[in-house]
Chimera marker file (.cmm) of the C-alpha trace (Angstrom):
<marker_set name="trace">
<marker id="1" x="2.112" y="11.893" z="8.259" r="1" g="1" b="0" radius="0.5"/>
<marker id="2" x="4.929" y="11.235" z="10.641" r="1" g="1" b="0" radius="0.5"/>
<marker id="3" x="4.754" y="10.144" z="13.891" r="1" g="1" b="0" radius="0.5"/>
<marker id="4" x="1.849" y="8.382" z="14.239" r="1" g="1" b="0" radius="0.5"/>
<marker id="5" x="0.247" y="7.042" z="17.893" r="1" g="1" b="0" radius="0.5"/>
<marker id="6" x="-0.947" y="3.483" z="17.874" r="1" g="1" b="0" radius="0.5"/>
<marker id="7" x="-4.181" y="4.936" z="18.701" r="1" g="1" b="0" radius="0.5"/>
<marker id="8" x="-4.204" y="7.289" z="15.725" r="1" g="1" b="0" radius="0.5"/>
<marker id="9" x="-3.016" y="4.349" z="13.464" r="1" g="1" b="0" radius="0.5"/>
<marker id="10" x="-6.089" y="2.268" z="15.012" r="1" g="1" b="0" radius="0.5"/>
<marker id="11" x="-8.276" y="4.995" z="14.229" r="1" g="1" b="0" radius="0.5"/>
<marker id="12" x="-7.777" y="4.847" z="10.406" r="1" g="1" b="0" radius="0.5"/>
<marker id="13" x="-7.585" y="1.146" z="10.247" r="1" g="1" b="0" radius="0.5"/>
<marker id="14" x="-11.058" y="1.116" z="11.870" r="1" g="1" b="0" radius="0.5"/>
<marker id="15" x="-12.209" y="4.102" z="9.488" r="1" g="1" b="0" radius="0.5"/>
<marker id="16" x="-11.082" y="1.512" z="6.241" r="1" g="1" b="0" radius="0.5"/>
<marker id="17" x="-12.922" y="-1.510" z="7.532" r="1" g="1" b="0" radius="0.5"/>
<marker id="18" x="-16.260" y="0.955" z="8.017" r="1" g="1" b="0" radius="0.5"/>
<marker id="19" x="-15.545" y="2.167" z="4.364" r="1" g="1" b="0" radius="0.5"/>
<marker id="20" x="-15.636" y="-1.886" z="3.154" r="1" g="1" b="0" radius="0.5"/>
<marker id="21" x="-18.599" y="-2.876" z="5.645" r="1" g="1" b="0" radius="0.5"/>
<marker id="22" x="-20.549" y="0.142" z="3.667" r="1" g="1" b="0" radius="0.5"/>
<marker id="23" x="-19.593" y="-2.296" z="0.372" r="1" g="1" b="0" radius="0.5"/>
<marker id="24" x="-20.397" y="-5.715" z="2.016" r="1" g="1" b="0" radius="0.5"/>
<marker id="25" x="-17.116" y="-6.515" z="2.351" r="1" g="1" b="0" radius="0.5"/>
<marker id="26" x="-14.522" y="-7.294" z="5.209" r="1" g="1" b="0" radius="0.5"/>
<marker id="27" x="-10.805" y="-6.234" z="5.460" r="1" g="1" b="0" radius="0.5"/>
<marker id="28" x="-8.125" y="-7.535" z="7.903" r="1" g="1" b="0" radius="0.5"/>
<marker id="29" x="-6.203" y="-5.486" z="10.191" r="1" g="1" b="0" radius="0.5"/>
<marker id="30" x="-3.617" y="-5.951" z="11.972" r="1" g="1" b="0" radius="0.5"/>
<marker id="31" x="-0.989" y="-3.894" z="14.520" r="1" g="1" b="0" radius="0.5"/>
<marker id="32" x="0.475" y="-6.779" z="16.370" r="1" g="1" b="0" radius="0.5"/>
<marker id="33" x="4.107" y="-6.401" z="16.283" r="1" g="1" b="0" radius="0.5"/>
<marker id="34" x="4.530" y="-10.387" z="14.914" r="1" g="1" b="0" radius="0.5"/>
<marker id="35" x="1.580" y="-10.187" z="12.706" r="1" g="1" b="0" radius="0.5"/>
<marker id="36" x="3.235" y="-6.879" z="11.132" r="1" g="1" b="0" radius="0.5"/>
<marker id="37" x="6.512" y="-8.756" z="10.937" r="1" g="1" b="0" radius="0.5"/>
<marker id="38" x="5.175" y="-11.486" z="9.318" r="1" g="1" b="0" radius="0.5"/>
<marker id="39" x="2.929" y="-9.758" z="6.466" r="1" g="1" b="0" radius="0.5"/>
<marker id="40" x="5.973" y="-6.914" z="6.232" r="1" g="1" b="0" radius="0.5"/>
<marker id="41" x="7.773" y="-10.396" z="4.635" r="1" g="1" b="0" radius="0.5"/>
<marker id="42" x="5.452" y="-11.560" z="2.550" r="1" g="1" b="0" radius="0.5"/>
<marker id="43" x="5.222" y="-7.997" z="1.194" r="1" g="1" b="0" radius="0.5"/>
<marker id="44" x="9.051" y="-7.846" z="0.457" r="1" g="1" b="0" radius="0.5"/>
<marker id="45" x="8.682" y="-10.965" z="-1.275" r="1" g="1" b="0" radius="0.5"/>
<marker id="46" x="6.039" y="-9.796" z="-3.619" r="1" g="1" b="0" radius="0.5"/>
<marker id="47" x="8.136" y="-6.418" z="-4.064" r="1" g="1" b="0" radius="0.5"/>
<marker id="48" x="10.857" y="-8.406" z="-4.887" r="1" g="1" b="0" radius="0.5"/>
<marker id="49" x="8.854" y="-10.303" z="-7.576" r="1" g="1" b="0" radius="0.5"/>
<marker id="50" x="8.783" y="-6.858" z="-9.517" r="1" g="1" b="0" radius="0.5"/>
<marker id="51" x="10.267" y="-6.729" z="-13.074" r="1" g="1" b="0" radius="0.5"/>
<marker id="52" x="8.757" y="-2.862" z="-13.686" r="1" g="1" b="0" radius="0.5"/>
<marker id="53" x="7.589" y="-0.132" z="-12.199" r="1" g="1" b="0" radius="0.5"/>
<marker id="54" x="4.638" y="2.461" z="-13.675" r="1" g="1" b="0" radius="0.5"/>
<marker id="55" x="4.892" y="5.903" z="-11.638" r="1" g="1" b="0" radius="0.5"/>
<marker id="56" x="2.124" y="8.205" z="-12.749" r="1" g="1" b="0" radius="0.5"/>
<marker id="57" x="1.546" y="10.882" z="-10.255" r="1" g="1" b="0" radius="0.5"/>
<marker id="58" x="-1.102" y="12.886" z="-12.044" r="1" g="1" b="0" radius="0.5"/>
<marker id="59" x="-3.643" y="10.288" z="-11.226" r="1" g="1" b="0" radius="0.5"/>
<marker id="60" x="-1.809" y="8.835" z="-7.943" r="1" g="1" b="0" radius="0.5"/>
<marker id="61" x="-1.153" y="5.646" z="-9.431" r="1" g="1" b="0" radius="0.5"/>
<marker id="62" x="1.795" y="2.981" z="-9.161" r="1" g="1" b="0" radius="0.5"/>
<marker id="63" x="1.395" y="0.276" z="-11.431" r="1" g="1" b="0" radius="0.5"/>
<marker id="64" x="3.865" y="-2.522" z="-10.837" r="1" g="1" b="0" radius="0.5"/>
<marker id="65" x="4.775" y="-5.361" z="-13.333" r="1" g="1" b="0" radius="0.5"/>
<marker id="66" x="5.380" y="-8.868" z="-11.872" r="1" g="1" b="0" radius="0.5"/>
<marker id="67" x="7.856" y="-11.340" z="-13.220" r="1" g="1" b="0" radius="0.5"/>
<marker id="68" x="4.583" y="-13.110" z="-14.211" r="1" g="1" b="0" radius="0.5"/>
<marker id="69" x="3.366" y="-10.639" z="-16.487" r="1" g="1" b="0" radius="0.5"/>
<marker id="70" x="0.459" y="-10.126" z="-14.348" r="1" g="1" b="0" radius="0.5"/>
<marker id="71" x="-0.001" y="-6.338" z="-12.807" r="1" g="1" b="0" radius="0.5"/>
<marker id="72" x="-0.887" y="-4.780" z="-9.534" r="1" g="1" b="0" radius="0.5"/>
<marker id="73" x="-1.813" y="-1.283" z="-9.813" r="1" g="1" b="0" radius="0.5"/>
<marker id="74" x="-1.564" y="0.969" z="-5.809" r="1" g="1" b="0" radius="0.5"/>
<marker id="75" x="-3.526" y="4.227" z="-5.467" r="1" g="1" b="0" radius="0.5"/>
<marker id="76" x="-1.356" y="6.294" z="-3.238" r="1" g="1" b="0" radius="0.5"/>
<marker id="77" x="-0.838" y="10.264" z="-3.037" r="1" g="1" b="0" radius="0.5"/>
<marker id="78" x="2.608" y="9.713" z="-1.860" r="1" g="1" b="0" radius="0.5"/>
<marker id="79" x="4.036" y="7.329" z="-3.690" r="1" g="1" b="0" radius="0.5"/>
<marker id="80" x="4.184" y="7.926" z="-7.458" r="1" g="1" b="0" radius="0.5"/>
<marker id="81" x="5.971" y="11.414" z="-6.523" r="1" g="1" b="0" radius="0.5"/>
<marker id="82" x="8.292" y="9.268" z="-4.646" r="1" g="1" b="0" radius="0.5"/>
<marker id="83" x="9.286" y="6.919" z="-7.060" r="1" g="1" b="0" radius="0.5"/>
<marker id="84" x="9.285" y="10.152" z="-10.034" r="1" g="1" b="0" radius="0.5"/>
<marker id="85" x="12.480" y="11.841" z="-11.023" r="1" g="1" b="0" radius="0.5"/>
<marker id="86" x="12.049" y="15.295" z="-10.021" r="1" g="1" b="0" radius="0.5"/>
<marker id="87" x="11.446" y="17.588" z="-13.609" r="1" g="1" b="0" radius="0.5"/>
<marker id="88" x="14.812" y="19.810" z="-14.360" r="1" g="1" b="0" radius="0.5"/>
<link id1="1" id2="2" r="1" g="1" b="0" radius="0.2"/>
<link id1="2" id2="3" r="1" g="1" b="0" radius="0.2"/>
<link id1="3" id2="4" r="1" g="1" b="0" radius="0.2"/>
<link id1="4" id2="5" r="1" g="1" b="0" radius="0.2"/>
<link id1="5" id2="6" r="1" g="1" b="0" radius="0.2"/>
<link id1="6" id2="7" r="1" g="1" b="0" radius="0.2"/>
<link id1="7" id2="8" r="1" g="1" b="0" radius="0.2"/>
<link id1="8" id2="9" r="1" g="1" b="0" radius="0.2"/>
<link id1="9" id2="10" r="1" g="1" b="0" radius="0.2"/>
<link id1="10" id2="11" r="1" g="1" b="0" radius="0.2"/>
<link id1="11" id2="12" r="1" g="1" b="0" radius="0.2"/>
<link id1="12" id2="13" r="1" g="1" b="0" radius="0.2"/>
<link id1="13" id2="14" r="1" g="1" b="0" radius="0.2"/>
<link id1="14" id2="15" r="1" g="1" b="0" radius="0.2"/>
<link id1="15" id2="16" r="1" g="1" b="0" radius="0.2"/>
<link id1="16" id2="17" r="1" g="1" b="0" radius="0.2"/>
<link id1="17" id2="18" r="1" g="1" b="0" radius="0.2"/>
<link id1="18" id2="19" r="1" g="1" b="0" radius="0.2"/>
<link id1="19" id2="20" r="1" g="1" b="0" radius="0.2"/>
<link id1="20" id2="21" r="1" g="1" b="0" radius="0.2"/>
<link id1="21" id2="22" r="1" g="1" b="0" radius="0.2"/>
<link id1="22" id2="23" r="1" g="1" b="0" radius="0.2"/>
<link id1="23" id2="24" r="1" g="1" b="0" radius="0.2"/>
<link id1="24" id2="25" r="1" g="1" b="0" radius="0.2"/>
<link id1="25" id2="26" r="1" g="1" b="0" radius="0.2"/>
<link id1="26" id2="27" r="1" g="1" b="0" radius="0.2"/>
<link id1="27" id2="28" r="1" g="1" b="0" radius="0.2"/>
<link id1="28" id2="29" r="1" g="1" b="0" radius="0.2"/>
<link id1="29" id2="30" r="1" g="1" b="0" radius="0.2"/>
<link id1="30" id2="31" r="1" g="1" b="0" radius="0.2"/>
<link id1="31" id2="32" r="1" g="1" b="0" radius="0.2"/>
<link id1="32" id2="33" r="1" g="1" b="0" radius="0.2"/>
<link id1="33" id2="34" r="1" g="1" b="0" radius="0.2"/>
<link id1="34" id2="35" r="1" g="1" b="0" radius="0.2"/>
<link id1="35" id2="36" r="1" g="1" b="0" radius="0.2"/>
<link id1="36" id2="37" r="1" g="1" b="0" radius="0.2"/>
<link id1="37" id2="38" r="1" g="1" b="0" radius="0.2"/>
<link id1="38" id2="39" r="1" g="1" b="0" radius="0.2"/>
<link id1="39" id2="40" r="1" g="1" b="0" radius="0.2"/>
<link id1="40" id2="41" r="1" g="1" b="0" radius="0.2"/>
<link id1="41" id2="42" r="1" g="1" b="0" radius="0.2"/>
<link id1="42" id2="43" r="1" g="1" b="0" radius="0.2"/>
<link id1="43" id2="44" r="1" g="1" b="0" radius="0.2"/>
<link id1="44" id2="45" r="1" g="1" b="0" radius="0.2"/>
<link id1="45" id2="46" r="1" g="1" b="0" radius="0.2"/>
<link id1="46" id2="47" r="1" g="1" b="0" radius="0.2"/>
<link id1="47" id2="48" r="1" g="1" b="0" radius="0.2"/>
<link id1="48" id2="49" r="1" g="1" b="0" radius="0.2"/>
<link id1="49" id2="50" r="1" g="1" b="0" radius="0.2"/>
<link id1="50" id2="51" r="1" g="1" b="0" radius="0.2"/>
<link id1="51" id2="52" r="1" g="1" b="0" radius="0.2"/>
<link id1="52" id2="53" r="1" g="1" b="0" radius="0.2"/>
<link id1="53" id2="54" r="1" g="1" b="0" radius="0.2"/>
<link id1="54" id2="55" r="1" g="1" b="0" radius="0.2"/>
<link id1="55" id2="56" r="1" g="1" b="0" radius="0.2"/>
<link id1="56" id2="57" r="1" g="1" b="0" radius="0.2"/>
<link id1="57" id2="58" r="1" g="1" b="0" radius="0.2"/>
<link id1="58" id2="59" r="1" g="1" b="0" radius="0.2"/>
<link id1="59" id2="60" r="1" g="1" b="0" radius="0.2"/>
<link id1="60" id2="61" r="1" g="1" b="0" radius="0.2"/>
<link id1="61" id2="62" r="1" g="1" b="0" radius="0.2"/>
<link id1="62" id2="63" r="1" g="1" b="0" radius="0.2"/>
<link id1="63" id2="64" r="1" g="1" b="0" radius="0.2"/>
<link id1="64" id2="65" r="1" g="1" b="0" radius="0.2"/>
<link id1="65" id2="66" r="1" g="1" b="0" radius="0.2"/>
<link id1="66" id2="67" r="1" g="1" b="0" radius="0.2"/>
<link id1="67" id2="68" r="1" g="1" b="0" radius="0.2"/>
<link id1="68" id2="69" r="1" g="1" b="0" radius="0.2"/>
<link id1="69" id2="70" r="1" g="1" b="0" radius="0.2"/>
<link id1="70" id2="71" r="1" g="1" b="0" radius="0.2"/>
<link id1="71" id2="72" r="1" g="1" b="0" radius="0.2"/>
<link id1="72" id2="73" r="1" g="1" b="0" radius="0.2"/>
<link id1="73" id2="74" r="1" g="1" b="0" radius="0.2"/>
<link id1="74" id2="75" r="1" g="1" b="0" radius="0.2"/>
<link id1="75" id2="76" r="1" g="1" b="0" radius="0.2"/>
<link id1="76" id2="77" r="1" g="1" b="0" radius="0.2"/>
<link id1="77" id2="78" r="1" g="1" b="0" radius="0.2"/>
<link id1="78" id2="79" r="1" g="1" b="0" radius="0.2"/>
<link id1="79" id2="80" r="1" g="1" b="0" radius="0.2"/>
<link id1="80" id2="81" r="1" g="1" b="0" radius="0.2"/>
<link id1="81" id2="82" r="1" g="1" b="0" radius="0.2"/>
<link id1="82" id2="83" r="1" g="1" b="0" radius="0.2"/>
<link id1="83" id2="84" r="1" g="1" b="0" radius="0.2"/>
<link id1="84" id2="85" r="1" g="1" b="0" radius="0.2"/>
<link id1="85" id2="86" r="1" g="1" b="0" radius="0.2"/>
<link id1="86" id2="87" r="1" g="1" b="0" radius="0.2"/>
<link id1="87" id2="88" r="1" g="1" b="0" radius="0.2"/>
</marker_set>
């Protein structure tokens, strides 16, 4: 998916936040350039807080491991075959 409109990227923020009302639950979106800016930051900062790195693109599945010890696991059909060294 390259080259996405602001309208298009609207379109599947507002398709997410239907998905969570379905579960009683609310998400936050955002496309304000500052707001993006600003949570693009914090993001680097947690990214930086990364001591490994769990690719597993069978199941779509990144499972990082924080300097804490704790774990954050991101379902993503992209980016486990990014992060995987191509089979020779």
């Amino acid at each position: 998916m390259t080259g996405q409109t602001h309208e298009d990227i609207q379109a599947i923020a507002d398709t997410v936040v239907e998905m969570e009302e379905e579960l009683e639950v609310s998400g936050y979106v955002t496309l304000e350039e500052a707001e993006l800016l600003r949570l693009k930051t914090l993001l680097h900062e947690w990214v930086d807080s990364v001591a490994g790195v769990v690719a597993t693109p069978a199941l779509g599945r990144v499972t990082l491991i924080h300097r804490h010890g704790r774990k954050s696991s991101i379902a993503s059909a992209d980016l486990p075959f990014m992060l995987s060294t191509p089979a020779s």
